[in-house]
C-alpha positions, -999 to +999 in steps of 0.1 A: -632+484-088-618+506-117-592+520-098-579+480-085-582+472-123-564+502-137-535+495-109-535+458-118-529+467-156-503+495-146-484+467-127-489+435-148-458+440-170-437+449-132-440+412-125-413+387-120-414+351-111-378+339-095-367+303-098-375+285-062-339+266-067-326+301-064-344+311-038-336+283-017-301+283-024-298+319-010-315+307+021-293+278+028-264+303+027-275+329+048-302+335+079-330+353+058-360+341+050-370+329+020-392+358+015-362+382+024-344+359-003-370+363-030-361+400-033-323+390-035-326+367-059-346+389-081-320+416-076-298+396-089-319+383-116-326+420-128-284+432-120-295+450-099-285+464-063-313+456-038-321+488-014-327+481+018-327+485+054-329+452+068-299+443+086-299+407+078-303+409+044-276+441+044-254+415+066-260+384+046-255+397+008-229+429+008-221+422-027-259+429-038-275+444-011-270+484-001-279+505+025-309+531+017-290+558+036-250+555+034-246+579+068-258+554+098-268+584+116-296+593+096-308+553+100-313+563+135-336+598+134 
């Protein structure tokens, strides 16, 4: 129990809350989820590129979403 309440503390200021309208917005314009859609809508919230390796998302938001590995043959190893 010390350990889950020191990693709560260590993450409690980490926390963001996006605005649903957001949210939902982003998953009327693409085919993610709108769990996928949470993360892009935070990255954009924070300016930030979103790292990823899910196609979809990669597919659906180029402007804000990046590959984790820019040489597709290391994707595949």
């Amino acid at each position: 129990m010390a350990i889950q309440n020191e990693v709560e503390s260590l993450l409690r200021e980490g926390e963001y809350v996006v605005n649903s309208l957001d949210v939902l917005q982003l998953v009327q314009q693409s085919e993610c989820s709108a769990y996928d859609c949470e993360f892009v809508a935070l990255a954009k919230y924070l300016c930030v590129p979103l790292i990823t390796m899910d196609k979809q998302i990669l597919k659906d938001f180029p402007a804000i979403a990046k590959p984790l590995y820019r040489d597709t043959s290391i994707q595949q190893r």
